[in-house]
Each structure stands twice: as structure tokens, then as C-alpha cells.
N, C-alpha and C positions, 0 to 999 in steps of 0.2 A: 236472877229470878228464874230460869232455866227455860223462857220462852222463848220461841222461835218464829221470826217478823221475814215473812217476806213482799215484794209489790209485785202484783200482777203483772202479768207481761204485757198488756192490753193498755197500759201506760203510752209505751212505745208508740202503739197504733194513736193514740190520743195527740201526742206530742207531735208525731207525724202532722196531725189534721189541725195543728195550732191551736189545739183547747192547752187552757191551761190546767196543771196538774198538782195538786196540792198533797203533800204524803209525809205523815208524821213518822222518823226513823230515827235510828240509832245515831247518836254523834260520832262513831266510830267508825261507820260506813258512809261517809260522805266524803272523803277522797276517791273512792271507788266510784261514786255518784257523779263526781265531777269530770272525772276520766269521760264517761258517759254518755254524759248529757251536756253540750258548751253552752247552755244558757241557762243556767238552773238559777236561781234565789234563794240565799241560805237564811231563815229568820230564826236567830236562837231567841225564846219564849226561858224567862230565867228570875232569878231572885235571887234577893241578898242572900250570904253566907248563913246569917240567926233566921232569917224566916224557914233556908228551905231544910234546916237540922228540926227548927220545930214541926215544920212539914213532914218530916221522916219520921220523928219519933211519934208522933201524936197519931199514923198508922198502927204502932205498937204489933210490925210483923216479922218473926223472929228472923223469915228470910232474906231483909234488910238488911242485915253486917253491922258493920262496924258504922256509924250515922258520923262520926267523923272524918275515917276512911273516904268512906261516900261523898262529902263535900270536898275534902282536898283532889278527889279522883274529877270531881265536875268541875272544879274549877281550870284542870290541867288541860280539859279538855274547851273548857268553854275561851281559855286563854290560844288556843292552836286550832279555833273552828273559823275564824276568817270571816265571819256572819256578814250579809249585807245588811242588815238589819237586828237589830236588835229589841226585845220587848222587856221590858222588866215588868216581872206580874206581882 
């Protein structure tokens, strides 16, 4: 989509002072997160294979690709993200 996510560095200062820190990111950057941070929480928030194609398509935005592409790429990824937690929405 060509957007660019970063988290504030003001995080650090948080996690320092024991607040907890809640931050929606890339699943591609969470080995780097981990490196990081030694007590983070990973909750992958997810759906079945048919809801999240008709979640894609029913966008109907041409910057979305390939909407099959897109699922085999989530699932590669949601099979190698290690999650403590899991949500099915």
C-alpha cells in the first residue's frame, strides 16, 4: 500500500516506567520487536482464509493485488509469527 508505520520512541520511556504498551504493526517486523523488547505479547487478530478474501475483495481497491496472492502471503506469515495469543475475528 506504500505507507510508512513507525512507533514513537516515547514507547521506550513508557516501558521503562512499567506502563503497558499496546501498538498495532507489521507482522514482518516483529522479530526485530523481539530482539528489542524481552517481554512483549504477540496477539495475531485473524480470520478464516473465505472471510478475509471476501474482506479484500468487498474493498474493491485496485492497490490490493492479487486477493489470492494476499491470503497465501498472510497465511505464511501468520504460520512463522509464533503469537501468544491468538484472536479469530
Amino acid at each position: 500500500h506504500g505507507l510508512k508505520y513507525g512507533l514513537p520512541a516515547s514507547i521506550d520511556y513508557d516501558i521503562g516506567a512499567a506502563r503497558c504498551v499496546v501498538c498495532n504493526v507489521s507482522r514482518a517486523i516483529l522479530p526485530r520487536l523481539r530482539q528489542r523488547y524481552s517481554h512483549m505479547v504477540t496477539v495475531l487478530v485473524t480470520a478464516p482464509p473465505d472471510v478475509l478474501l471476501a474482506r479484500i475483495a468487498s474493498r474493491a481497491r485496485s492497490s490490493d493485488g492479487d486477493h489470492g496472492s494476499r491470503i497465501t502471503r498472510s497465511a505464511g506469515f501468520d504460520r512463522s509469527l509464533d503469537a501468544d495469543v491468538v484472536i479469530e475475528n
